[in-house]
TIPA-152443 format. One record per residue (C-alpha): residue in one letter; z, x negated, y negated. Coordinates in steps of 0.25 Angstrom, whole numbers, plus 2048, in hexadecimal, padded with zeros to 3 digits. Layout:
N
aZXY
...
***
This chain:
108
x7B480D7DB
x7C18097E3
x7C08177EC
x7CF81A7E9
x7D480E7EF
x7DB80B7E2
x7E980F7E0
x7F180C7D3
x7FE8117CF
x8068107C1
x8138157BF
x8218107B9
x82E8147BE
x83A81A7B5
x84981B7B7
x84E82C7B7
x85C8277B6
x86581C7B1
x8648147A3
x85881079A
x85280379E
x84F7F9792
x84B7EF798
x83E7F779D
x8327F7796
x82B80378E
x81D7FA78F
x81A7FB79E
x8128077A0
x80C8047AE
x8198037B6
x8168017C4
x8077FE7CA
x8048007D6
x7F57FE7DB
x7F08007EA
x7E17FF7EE
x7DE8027FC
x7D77F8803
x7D280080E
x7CC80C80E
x7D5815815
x7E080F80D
x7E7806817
x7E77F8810
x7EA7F8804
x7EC7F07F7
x7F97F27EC
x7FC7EB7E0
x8097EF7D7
x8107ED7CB
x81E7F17CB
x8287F07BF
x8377F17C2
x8447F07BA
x84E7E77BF
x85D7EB7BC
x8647DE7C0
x8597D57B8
x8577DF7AF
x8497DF7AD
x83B7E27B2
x8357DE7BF
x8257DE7C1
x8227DE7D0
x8137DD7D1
x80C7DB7DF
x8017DD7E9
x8017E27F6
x7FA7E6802
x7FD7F380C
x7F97F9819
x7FB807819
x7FC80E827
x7FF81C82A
x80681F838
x81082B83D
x819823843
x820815841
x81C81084E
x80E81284A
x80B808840
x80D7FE84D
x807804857
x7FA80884D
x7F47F984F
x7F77F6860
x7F080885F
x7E3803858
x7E27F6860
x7E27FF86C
x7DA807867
x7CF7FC864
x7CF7F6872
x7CF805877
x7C480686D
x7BC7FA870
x7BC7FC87F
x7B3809880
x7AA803876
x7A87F9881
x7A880488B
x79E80C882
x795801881
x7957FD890
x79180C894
x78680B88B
x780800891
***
């Protein structure tokens, strides 16, 4: 139905060290949420909601982060290339375009 473009994630955190905390709830199951649905197909927008829940020493409690974002994912070899990458395909384009012009005009 969604062709794997659905990602959801649930998990919790937990502390290996240091002293028992009382002031965290034993009823919260899920943890953290993360959900992620790919927009495009080759998966270079995409869509993420969360749900994060954090314990707060100085407040001493619980703090509920929730929000929705939106990300570009670009894969490159070299810093530089995430620049360049957009001047490179408008270039290419205009190269593009010009032998599709020539094309047509040897045809006629």
């Amino acid at each position: 139905m969604l062709n794997d473009r659905l990602t959801i994630t649930v998990g919790s955190d937990f502390a290996l060290e240091g002293g028992k905390r009382d002031n965290r709830s034993g009823s919260n199951i899920a943890g953290n949420v993360n959900i992620e649905y790919l927009l495009s197909r080759d998966g270079r927008y995409r869509l993420r909601a969360y749900r994060r829940n954090q314990s707060d020493v100085i407040l001493e409690g619980q703090i509920i982060e929730t929000g929705l974002g939106f990300a570009l994912v670009v894969d490159y070899n070299e810093f530089k290339e995430i620049f360049n990458s957009l001047k490179k395909r408008q270039r290419r384009e205009e190269r593009q375009a010009r032998r599709e012009e020539r094309d047509n005009d040897d045809d006629k």
